[in-house]
C-alpha positions, 0 to 999 in steps of 0.5 A, a space after each residue: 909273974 913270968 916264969 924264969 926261962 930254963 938255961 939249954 940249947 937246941 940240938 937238932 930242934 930239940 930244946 936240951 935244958 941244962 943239968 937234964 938227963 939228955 944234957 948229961 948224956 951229950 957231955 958224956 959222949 962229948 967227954 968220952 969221944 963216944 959216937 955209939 948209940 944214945 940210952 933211948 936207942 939202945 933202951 929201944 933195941 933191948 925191948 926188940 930183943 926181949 920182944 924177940 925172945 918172947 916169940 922164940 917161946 912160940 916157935 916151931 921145933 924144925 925152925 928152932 933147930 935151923 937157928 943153932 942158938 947157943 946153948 945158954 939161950 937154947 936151954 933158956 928158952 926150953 927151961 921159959 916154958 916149963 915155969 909157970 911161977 908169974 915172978 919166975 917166968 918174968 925172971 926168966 925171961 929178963 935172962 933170955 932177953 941178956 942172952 938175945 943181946 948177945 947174938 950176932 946181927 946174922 943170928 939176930 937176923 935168922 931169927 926174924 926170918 924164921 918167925 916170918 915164916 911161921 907167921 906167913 905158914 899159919 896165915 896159909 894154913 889158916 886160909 886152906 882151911 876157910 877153903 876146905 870148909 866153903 868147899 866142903 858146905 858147897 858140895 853137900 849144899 849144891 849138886 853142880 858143886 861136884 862138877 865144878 871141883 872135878 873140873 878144878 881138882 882132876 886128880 879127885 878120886 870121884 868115887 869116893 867123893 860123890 860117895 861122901 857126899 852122898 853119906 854127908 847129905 842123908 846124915 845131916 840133922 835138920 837143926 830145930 828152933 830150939 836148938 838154934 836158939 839154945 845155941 847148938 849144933 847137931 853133931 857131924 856124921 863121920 862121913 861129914 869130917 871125912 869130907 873136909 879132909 879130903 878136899 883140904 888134903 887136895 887143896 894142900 897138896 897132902 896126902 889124904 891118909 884116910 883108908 877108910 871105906 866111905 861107901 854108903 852104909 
């Protein structure tokens, strides 16, 4: 036996039964003369605004001060990370997500951007080091990787790099098969980690504040 049809209509496509939640939602903006969003968008916007809130817990200190958050938020957020309570930390952050509804579009907007800052800082950051680490395998591993980086990287104090090189290569520990296989590492000669500073401190423009005598010893 054939079921009876639903009684409803079509709105933009979609079939709107009668006496649905949708139903009602449209008799009430008929009713009331609302032109605002419908629940689904605003239920929508709400989970955005709590994503946001979440990430607020990650961000920088220098990039949290350029936001200027109101107090309430501010004090939201600082008062999120010192719970640890599971019940506590999900009441929390229901008040910050009421809070991030209260932000203008501007500061809504400064928000976004200061997390894709520190999204595509960490991205570059985590790239340098992958660099420095190639480099730094490259010059103990290679004797024409010393020529090559003094090409590239001029202002290299050759001195003490070859200097560390050199320390780096008499230091490092031939790894057995048992140790491989027992998934060990020898540990690195301190003239190994002061290597990888240098050339990171080159390739990043920061200044390398090791003043430490790196000579052979």
């Amino acid at each position: 036996m054939s079921r009876k049809p639903k009684k409803g209509y079509f709105v933009r496509g979609q079939f709107v039964a009668e006496g649905s939640e949708l139903d009602l939602e449209f008799k009430r903006e008929l009713k009331f003369g609302l032109e605002g969003p419908s629940r689904t968008e605003l239920k929508r916007e709400s989970t955005e605004l709590q994503e946001l809130g979440v990430q607020l817990l990650t961000l920088r200190r220098d990039l949290m001060a350029g936001l200027k958050l109101p107090d309430k938020l501010a004090d939201g957020l600082v008062e999120a990370n010192r719970i640890t309570n599971f019940e506590g930390k999900r009441r929390q952050m229901q008040f910050i997500g009421k809070q991030m509804r209260l932000l203008s579009p501007e500061t809504l907007q400064a928000v976004r951007e200061a997390l894709d800052i520190q999204r595509l800082g960490s991205a570059k950051d985590t790239q340098s080091l992958h660099l420095a680490e190639a480099w730094r395998d490259r010059l103990i591993a290679d004797d024409t990787a010393v020529g090559e980086w003094m090409a590239q990287y001029p202002q290299t104090d050759t001195q003490q790099l070859r200097a560390l090189v050199r320390q780096a290569r008499k230091d490092a520990v031939p790894v057995s098969n048992a140790a491989v296989s027992q998934g060990l590492a020898p540990r690195q000669s301190r003239a190994y980690r002061e290597l990888f500073k240098l050339v990171k401190s080159i390739l990043t423009g920061e200044d390398d504040d090791t003043s430490e005598e790196n000579n052979d010893e």
